[in-house]
C-alpha positions as CSV (number, residue, x, y, z in Angstrom):
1,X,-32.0,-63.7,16.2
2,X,-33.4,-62.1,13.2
3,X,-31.0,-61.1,10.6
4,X,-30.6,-57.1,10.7
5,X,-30.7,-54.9,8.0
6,X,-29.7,-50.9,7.4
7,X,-29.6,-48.4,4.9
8,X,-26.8,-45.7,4.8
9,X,-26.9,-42.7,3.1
10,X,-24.2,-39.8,2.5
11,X,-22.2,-38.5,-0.5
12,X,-21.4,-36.4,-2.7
13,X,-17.8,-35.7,-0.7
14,X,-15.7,-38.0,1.0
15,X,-16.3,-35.9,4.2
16,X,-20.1,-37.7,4.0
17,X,-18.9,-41.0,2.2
18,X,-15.9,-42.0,4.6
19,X,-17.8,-41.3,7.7
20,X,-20.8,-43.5,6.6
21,X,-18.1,-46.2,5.6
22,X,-16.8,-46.4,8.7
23,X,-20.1,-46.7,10.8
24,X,-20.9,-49.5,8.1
25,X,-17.7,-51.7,9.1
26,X,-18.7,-51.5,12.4
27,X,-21.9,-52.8,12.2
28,X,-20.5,-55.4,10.0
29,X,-17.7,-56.5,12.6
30,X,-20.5,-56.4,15.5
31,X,-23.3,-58.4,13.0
32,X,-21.1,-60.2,10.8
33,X,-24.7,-61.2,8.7
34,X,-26.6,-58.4,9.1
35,X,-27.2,-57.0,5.7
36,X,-25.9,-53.0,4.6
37,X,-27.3,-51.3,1.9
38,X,-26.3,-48.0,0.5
39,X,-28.3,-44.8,-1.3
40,X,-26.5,-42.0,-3.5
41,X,-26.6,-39.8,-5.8
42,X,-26.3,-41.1,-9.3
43,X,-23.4,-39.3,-10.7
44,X,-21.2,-38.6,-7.4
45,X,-18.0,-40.3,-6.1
46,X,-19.7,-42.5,-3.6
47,X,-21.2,-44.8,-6.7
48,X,-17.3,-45.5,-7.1
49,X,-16.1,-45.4,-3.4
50,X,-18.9,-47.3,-1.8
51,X,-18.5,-50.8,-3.9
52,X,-15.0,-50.4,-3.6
53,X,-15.3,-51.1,0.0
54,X,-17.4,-53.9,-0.8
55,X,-21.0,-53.0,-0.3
56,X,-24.2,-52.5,-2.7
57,X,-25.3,-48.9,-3.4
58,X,-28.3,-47.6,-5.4
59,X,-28.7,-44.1,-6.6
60,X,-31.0,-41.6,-6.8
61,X,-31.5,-38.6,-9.0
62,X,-30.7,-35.7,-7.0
63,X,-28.5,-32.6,-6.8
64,X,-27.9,-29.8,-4.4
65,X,-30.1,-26.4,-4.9
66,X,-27.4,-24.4,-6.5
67,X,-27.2,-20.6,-4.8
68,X,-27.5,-18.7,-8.7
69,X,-30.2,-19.8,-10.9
70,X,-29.2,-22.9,-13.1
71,X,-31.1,-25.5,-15.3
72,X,-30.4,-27.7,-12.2
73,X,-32.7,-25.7,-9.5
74,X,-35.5,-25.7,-12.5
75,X,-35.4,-29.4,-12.0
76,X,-34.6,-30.0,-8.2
77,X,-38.6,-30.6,-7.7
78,X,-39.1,-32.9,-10.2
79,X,-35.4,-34.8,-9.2
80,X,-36.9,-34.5,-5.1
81,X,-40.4,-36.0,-6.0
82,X,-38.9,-38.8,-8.0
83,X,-35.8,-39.4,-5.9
84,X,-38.5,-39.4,-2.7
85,X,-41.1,-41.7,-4.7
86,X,-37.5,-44.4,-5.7
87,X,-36.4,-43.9,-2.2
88,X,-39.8,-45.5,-0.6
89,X,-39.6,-48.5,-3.1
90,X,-36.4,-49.2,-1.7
91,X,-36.8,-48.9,1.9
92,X,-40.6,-51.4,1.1
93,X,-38.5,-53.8,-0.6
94,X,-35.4,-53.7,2.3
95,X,-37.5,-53.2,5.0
96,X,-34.3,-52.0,7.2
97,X,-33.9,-52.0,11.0
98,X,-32.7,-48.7,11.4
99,X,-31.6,-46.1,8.5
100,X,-28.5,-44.0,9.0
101,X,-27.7,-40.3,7.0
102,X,-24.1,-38.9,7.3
103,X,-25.2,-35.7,5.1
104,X,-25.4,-34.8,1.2
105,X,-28.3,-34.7,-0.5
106,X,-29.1,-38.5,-1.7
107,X,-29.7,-38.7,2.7
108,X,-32.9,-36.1,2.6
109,X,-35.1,-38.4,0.3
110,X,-34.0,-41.6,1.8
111,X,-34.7,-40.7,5.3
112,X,-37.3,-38.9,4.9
113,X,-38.8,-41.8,3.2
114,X,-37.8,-44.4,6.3
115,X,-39.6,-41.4,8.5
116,X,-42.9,-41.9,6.5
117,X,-42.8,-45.9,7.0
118,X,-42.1,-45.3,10.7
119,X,-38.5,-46.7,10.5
120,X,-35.9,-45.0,13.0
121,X,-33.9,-42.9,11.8
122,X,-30.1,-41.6,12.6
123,X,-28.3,-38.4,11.6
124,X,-24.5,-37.6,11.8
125,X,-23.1,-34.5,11.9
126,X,-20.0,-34.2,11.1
127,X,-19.4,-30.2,11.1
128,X,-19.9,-27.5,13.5
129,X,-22.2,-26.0,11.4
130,X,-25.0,-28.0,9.6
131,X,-25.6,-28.3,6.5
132,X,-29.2,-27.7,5.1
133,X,-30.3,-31.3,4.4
134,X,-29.3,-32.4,8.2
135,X,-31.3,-29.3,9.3
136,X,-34.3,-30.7,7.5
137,X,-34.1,-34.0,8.6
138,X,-33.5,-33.0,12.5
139,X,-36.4,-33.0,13.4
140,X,-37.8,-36.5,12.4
141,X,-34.9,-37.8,13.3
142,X,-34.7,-40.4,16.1
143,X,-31.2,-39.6,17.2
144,X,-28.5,-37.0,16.0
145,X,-24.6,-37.7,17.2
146,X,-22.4,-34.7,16.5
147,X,-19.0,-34.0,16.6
148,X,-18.9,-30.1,17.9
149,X,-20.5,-29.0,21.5
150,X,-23.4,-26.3,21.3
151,X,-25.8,-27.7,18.2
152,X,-28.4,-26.7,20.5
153,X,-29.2,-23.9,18.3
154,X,-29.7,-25.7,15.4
155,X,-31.2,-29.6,16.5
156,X,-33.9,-30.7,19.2
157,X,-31.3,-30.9,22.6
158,X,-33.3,-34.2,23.8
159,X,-31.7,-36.1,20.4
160,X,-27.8,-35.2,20.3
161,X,-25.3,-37.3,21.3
162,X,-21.7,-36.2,21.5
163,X,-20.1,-38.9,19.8
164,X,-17.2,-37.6,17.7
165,X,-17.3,-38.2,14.1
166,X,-16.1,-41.4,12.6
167,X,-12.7,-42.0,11.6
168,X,-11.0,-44.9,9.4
169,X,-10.1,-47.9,12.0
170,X,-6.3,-47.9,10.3
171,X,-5.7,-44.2,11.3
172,X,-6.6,-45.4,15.0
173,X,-3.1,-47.4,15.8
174,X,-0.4,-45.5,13.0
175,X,2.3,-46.2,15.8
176,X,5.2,-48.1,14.8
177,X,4.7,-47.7,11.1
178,X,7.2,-44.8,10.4
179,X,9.8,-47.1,8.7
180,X,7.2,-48.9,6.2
181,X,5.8,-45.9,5.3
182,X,9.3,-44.4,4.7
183,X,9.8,-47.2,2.3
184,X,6.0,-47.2,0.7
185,X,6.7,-43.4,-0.3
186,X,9.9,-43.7,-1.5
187,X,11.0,-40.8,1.2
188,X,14.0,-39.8,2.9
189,X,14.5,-40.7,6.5
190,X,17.0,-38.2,7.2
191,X,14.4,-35.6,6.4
192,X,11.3,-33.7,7.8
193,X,8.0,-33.9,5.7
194,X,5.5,-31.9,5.2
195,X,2.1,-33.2,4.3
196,X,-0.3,-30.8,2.4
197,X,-3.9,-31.6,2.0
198,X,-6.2,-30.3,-0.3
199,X,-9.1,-32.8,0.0
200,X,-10.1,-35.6,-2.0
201,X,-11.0,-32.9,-5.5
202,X,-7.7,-30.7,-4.5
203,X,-8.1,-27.5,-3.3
204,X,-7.0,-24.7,-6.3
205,X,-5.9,-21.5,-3.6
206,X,-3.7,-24.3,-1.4
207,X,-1.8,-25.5,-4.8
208,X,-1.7,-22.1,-6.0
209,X,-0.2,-21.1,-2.4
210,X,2.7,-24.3,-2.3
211,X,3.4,-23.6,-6.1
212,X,4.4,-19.9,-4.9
213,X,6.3,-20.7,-2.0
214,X,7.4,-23.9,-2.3
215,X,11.4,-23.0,-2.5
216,X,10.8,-21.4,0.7
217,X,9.2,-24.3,2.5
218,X,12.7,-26.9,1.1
219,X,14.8,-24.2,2.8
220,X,14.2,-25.6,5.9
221,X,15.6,-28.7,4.8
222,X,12.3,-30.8,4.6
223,X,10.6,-33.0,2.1
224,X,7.2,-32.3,0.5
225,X,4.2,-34.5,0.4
226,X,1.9,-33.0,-1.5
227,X,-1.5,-34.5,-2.6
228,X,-3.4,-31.8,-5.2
229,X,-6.2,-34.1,-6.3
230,X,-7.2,-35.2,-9.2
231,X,-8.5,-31.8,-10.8
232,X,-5.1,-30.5,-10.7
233,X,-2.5,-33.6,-11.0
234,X,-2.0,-32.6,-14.9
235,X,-1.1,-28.7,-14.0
236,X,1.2,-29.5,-10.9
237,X,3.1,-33.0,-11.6
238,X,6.2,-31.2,-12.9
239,X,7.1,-30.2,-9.5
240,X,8.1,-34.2,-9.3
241,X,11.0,-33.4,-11.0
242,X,12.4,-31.0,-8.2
243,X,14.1,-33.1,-5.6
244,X,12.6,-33.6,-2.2
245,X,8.8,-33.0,-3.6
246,X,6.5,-35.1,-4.6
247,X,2.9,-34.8,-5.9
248,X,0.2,-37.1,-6.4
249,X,-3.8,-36.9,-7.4
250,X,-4.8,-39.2,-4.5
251,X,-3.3,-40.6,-1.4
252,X,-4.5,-44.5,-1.0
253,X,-2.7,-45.1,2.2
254,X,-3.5,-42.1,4.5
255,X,-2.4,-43.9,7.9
256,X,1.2,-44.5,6.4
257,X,1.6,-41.3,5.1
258,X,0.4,-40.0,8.6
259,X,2.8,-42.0,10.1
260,X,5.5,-40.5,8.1
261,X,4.6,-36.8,8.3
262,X,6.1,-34.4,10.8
263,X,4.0,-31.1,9.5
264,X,0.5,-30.9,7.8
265,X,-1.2,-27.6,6.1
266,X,-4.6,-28.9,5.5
267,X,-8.4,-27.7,4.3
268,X,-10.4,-28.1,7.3
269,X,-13.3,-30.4,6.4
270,X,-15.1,-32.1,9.3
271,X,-13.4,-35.7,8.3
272,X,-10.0,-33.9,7.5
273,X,-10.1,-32.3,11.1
274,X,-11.3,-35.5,12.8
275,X,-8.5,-36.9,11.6
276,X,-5.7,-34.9,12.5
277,X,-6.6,-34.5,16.0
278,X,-6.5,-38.3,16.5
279,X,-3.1,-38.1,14.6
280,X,-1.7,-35.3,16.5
281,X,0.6,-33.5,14.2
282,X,0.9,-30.0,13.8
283,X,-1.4,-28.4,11.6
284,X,-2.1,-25.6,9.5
285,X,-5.4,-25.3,8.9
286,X,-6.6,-22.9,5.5
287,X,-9.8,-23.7,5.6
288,X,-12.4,-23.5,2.2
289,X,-14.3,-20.1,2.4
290,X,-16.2,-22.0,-0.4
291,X,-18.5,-23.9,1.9
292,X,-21.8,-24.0,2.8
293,X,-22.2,-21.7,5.9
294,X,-18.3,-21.3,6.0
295,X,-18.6,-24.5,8.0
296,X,-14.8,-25.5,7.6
297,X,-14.0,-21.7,9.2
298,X,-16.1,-22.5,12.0
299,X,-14.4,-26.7,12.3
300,X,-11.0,-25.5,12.6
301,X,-11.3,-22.2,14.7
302,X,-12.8,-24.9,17.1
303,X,-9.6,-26.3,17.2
304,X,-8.0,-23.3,17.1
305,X,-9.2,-21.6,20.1
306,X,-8.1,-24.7,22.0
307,X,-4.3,-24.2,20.7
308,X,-4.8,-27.4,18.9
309,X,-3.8,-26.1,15.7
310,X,-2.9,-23.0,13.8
311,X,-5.4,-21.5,11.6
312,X,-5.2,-19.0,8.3
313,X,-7.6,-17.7,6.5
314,X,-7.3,-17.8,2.4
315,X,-7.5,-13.7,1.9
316,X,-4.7,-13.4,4.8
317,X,-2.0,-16.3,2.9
318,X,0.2,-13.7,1.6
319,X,0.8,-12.1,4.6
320,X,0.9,-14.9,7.5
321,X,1.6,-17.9,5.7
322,X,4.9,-17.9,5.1
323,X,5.5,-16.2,8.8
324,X,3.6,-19.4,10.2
325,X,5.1,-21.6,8.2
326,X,8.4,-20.5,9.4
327,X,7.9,-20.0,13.6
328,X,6.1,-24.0,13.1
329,X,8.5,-25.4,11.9
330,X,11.6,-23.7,14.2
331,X,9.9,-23.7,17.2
332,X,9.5,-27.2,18.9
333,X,7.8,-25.9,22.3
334,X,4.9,-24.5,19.7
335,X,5.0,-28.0,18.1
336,X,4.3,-30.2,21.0
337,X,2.0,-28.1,22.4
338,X,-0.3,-28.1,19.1
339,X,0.0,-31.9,18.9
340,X,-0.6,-32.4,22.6
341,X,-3.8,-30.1,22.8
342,X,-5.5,-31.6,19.3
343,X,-4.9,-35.0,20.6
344,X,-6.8,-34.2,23.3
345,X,-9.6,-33.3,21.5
346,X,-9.7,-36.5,19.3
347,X,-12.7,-39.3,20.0
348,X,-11.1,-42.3,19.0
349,X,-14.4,-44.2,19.8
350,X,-17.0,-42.5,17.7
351,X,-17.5,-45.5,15.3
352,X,-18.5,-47.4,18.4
353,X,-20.8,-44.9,19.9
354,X,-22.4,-44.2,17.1
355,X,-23.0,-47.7,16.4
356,X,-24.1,-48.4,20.0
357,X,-26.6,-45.2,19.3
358,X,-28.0,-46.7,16.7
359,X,-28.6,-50.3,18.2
360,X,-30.6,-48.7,21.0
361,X,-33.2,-47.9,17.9
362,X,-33.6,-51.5,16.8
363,X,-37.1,-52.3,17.6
């Protein structure tokens, strides 16, 4: 059999990078010599990320189309003709099987170069709400597999698969591991722990919001895990000094520190919520209003409306956090029923169906 060869593309957040990772290591365990290639944009996290999980990347020159008028929309043409023009030298000289775009805006050029040679072509959605590039793309595209029921509205029907968006293998099994993670955290076994989640960059109104209340939150006697990314690390690390909290820029091992948390209050991007249902804790969800489309609203209220999860918007915090917070963490019937109804909206197997979508399109 011939050797196989693909080309992912997605970036720019780790909600596009992590997903496209994932689907990666799964071809890779199922072809052990197929060859993976990657395509970003120049200056974003994935040029880091990506070779850190061992495989090649290229970038282009792209940006987003910023929504006020900036130096960088004068030059999105020129930055689309010649990220297009590198794009088709790339996927000439790979020549791959299939090409795969997980979102962000290094994915429009490269597949709509594969397009052009007549390579098939596979989009994943992680959101509920698309994002402009996957919009584009959709309808070119060979196959779509989404995450969220009713993208009718915005893809061709006959291409969507429901697959579930892909989640890192290690968060898949996190049974068993409470005591190591206990010990890899330096925590205290004797107490609760609450996880907050601002996303890989932090989220500003989430620290603000946990710098505020945060004598509030140890008076139910818990410990605080509190990730603020690395935009904010210099402006919060003095609440290390307060016992029972600790803060850090970045968490490196998320399925221990899943194992070891009893409550999360989390932003609600598409991998963030992915993630928690196949986790199952109880979750506060404050989603971005920052977003394209509001899409992280629209993620967790999809969770929300199921009783998976509780959900606050930022302009409502002063009022209702705190009075969330509270009933959560007092009331175990609310508990298990949150964890029970998000776990049963977890796909564990998205990786794989995705994958087996996108070996259906080898020609």
């Amino acid at each position: 059999m011939k050797k196989l060869k693909f080309i992912l593309s997605g970036g720019g957040t780790g909600g596009h990078i992590y997903p496209a990772i994932a689907i990666a290591d799964e071809l890779k365990l199922k072809y052990p010599d197929a060859e993976i290639l990657f395509v970003g944009a120049k200056d974003k996290m994935e040029m880091q990320k990506v070779p850190q999980a061992g495989y090649e990347i290229k970038g282009l020159w792209i940006s987003g189309i910023q929504r006020k008028i900036t130096f960088d929309n004068v030059l999105f043409p020129l930055k689309l003709s010649q990220s297009l023009i590198r794009s088709m030298r790339i996927v000439r000289d790979f020549k791959p099987d299939v090409v795969i775009g997980t979102g962000g805006f290094a994915s429009g050029p490269l597949l709509k170069a594969a397009s052009i040679f007549g390579i098939p072509t596979v989009l994943q959605e992680q959101n509920s709400y698309p994002g402009i590039t996957n919009k584009w793309l959709s309808k070119k595209a060979n196959k779509i597999c989404v995450a969220y029921e009713n993208l009718e509205r915005f893809f061709p029907k006959d291409k969507i698969v429901l697959t579930g968006n892909p989640v890192r293998q290690d968060l898949i099994s996190i049974e068993g591991k409470k005591a190591e993670a206990i010990n890899y955290f330096s925590l205290d076994p004797s107490k609760k722990t609450v996880l907050i989640l601002g996303g890989s960059l932090g989220a500003k109104r989430i620290n603000q919001l946990i710098a505020n209340e945060i004598e509030a939150i140890l008076e139910h006697d818990v410990q605080v895990f509190w990730q603020c990314g690395k935009l904010y690390f210099e402006e919060y690390k003095h609440f290390n000094d307060k016992p029972n909290v600790t803060v850090v820029a970045f968490i490196d091992r998320m399925d221990l520190i899943y194992a070891a948390t009893d409550f999360v209050i989390s932003r609600a991007g598409a991998s963030s919520v992915s993630e928690l249902c196949l986790v199952g804790k109880p979750v506060i969800f404050i989603p971005s209003p920052n977003v394209a489309e509001d899409h992280q609203t629209k993620n967790a209220k999809a969770i929300a409306d199921k009783q998976g999860a509780l959900l606050i918007s930022e302009k409502s915090l002063e009022t209702e956090f705190l009075k969330q917070f509270n009933s959560l963490v007092s009331d175990e019937v609310l508990q298990k029923e949150l964890s029970q109804n998000c776990r049963k909206l977890a796909r564990p197997n998205a990786t794989q169906d995705i994958v087996a979508e996108i070996i259906k399109l080898i020609k």
